[in-house]
C-alpha positions in Angstrom: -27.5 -75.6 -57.4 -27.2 -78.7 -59.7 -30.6 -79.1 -60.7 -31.6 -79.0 -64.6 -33.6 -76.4 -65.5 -37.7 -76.5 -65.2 -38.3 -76.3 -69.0 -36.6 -79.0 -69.7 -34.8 -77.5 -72.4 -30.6 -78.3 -71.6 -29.1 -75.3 -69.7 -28.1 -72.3 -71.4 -30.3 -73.4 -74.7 -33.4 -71.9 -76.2 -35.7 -73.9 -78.2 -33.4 -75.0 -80.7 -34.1 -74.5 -84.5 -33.5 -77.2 -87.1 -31.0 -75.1 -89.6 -32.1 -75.3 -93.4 -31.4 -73.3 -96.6 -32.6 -70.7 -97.8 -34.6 -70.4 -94.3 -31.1 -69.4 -92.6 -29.9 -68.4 -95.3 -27.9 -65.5 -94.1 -27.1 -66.8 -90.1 -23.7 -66.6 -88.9 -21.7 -66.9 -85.7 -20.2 -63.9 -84.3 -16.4 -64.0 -84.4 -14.4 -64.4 -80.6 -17.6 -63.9 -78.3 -16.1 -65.6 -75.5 -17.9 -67.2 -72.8 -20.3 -64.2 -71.8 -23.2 -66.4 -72.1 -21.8 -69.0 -69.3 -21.3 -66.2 -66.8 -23.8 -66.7 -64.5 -23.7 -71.0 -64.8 -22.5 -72.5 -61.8 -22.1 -75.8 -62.8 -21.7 -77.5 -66.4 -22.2 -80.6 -67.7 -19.5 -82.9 -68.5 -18.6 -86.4 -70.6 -16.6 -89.3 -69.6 -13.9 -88.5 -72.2 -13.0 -84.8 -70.1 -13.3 -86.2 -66.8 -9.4 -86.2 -66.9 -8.9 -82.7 -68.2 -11.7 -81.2 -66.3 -10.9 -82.7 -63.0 -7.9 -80.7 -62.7 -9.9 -77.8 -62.1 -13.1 -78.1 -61.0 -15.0 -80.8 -58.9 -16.7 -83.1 -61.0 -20.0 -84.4 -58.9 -23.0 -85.8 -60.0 -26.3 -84.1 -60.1 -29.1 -84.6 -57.7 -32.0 -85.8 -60.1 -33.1 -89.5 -61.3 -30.4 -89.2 -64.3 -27.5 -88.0 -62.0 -25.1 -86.6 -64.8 -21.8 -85.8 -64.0 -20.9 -81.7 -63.7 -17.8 -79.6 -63.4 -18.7 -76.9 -60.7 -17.2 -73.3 -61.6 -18.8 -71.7 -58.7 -20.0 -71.8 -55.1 -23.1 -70.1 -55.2 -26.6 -70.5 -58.2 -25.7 -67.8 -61.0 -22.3 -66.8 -61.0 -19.3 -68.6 -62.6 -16.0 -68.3 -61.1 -13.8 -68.6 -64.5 -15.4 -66.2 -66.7 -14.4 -62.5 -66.6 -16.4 -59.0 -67.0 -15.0 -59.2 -70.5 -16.4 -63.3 -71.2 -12.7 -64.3 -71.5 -12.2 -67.9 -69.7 -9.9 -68.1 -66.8 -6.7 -68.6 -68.7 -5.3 -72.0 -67.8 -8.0 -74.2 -67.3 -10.3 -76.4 -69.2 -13.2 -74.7 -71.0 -15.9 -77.9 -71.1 -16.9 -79.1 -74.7 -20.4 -78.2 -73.4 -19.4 -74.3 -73.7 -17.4 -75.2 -77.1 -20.8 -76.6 -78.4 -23.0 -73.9 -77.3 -25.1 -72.4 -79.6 -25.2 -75.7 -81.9 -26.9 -79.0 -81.0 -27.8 -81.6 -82.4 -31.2 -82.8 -83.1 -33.0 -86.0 -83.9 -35.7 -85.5 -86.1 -37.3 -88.5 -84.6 -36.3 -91.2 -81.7 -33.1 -92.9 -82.7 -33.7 -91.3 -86.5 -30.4 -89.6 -88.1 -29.1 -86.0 -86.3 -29.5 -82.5 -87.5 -27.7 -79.5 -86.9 -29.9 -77.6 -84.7 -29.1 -73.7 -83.1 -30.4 -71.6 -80.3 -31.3 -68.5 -82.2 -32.0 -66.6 -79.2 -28.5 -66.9 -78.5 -26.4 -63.6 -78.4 -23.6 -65.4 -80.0 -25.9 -65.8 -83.4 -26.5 -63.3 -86.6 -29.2 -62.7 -88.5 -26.9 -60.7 -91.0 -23.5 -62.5 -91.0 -22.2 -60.5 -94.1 -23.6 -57.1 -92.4 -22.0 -58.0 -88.7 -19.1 -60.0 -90.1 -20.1 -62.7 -88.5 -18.6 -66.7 -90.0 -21.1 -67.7 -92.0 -23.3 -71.1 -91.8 -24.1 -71.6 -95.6 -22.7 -70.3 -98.7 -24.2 -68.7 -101.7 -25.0 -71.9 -103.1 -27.1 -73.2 -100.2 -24.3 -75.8 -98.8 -23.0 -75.2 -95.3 -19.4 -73.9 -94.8 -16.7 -75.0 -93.2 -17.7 -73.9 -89.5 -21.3 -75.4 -90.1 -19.2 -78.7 -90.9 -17.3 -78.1 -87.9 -20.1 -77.7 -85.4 -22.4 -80.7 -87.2 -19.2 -82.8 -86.3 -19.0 -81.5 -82.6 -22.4 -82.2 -82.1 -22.6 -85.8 -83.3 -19.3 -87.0 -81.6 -20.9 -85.2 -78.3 -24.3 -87.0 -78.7 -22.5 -90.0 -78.4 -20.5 -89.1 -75.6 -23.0 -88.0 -73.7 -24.8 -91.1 -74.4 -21.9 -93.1 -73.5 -22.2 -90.5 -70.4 -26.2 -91.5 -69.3 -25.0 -95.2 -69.1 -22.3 -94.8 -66.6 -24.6 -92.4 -64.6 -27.3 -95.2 -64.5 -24.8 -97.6 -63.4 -23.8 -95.5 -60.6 -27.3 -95.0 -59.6 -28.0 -99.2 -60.2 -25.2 -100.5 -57.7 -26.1 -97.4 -55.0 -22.7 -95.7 -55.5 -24.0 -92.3 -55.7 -24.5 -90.1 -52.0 -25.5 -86.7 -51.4 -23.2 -84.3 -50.0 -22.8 -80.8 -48.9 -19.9 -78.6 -48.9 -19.3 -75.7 -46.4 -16.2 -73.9 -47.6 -14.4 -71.0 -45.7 -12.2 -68.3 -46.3 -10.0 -66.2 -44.2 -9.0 -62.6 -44.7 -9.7 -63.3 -48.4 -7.5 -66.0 -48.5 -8.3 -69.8 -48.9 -8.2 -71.2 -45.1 -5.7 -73.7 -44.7 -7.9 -75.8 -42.1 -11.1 -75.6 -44.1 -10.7 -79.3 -44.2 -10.9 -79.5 -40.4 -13.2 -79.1 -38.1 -14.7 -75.3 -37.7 -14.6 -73.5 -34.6 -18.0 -72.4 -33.4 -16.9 -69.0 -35.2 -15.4 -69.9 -38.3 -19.0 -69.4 -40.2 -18.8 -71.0 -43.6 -18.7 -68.6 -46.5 -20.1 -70.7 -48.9 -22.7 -74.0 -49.0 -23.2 -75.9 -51.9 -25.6 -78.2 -51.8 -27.3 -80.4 -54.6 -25.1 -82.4 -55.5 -24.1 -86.4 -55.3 -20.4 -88.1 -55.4 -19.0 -91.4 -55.5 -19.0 -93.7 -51.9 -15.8 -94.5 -51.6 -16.8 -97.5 -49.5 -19.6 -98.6 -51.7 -17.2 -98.8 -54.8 -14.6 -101.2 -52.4 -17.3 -103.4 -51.6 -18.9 -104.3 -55.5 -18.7 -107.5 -56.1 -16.2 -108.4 -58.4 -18.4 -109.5 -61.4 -19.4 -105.6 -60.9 -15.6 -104.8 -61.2 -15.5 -106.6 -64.1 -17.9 -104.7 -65.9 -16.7 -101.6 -64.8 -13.6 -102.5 -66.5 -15.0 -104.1 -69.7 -16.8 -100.6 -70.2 -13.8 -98.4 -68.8 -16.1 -96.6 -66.2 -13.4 -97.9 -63.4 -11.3 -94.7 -64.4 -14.0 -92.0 -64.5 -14.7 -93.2 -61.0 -11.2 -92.8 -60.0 -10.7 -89.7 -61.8 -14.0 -88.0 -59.8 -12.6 -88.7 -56.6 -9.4 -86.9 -57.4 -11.1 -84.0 -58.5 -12.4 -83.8 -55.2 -9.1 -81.7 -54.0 -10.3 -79.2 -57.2 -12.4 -77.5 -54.4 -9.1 -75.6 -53.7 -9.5 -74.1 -57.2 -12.7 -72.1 -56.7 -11.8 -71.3 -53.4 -9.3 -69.4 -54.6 -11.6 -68.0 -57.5 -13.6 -66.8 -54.9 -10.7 -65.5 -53.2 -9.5 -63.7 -56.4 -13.0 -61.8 -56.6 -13.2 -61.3 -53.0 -10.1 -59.1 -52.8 -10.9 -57.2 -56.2 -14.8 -56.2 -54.2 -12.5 -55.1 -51.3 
């Protein structure tokens, strides 16, 4: 359920489009969408910097392909996200990942390692054509230069693309010094309810409701065992604390189990 998409194109985005003036001229972003467009995303990239904030809702793991990025998961089955409602409000509470915040800007490089651009996914439901006719914030004003919320998002995206650089490193390290494992969670529930011994072993009977699969943590007993010049590193970089801070989301689980629980009893 981790995998990236086939396109290649980063989940949720269309191609994305390179924003000039007069071209997109009158774009805009609709005002309070919410997080419609997340809905039916399972699991959602993440940067080093939110691994604390994130991890104290959802299980952070590491995805299953060669670049094994890190991911919040906000569900227990492909295509439907456990913390957004019918009405694409976020599950008051908890952390909405600067991933979702981003969405529909990105930012492009007009060449390898050339400067960034403010790029959009004008597929997106969240974007205008019209923004004086739908009210919608506007990206440029009438003298071509981009407004406040353009400024905004162009900042987003360039402090994320170095994040998520920052991000790509400590995932390769992981996958250098063989900390990385796959793993498999089968997660029950009772009556609706989370099962209090889902953590021990089933009865023959006690099906699980769930299995998630795709996914890669931390080996606990890999990490003991580097060798201290490896330590060392770690701690120069500061990738000793996202390590420690994925574990702990481990007992996150718990979250969407009651998620699931939530929408369970509402189908009842």
């Amino acid at each position: 359920m981790t995998q990236p998409p086939a396109t290649g194109l980063p989940p949720l985005y269309g191609p994305p489009t390179v924003l000039r003036f007069p071209d997109h001229r009158g774009l805009g972003l609709r005002r309070d969408p919410g997080f419609g467009f997340a809905a039916g995303t399972a699991a959602i990239p993440l940067t080093l910097p939110e691994f604390a904030a994130a991890g104290r809702s959802y299980p952070i793991v590491f995805a299953a392909d060669a670049g094994a990025l890190p991911l919040a998961l906000t569900g227990l089955t492909a295509g439907r996200n456990l913390f957004v409602a019918e009405d694409g409000a976020w599950r008051a509470g908890h952390y909405v990942p600067a991933y979702l915040r981003r969405y529909p800007f990105i930012a492009v490089e007009a060449e390898a390692g050339g400067a960034r651009l403010l790029g959009l996914d004008t597929t997106s439901a969240l974007v205008s054509t019209d923004a004086a006719r739908d009210g919608a914030e506007a990206l440029f004003d009438a003298e071509g230069r981009p407004t406040e919320r353009a400024s905004a998002a162009m900042a987003m995206c360039e402090a994320y693309a170095r994040e998520h650089a920052a991000t790509e490193a400590f995932s390769a390290a992981l996958v250098e010094h063989g900390l990385l494992v796959p793993r498999t969670a089968e997660l029950r529930l009772t009556n609706g309810a989370t099962d209090p011994a889902a953590e021990a072993a089933p009865s023959p009977e006690a099906a699980p409701n769930a299995v998630v699969t795709g996914f890669q943590v931390v080996d606990e007993a890999a990490f003991r065992a580097l060798p201290g010049t490896v330590v060392a590193e770690f701690h120069t970089r500061g990738w000793l604390a996202p390590v420690v801070l994925h574990l702990a989301a481990q007992l996150s689980w718990s979250t969407l189990l009651d998620g699931a629980a939530a929408e369970q009893n509402r189908a009842a």
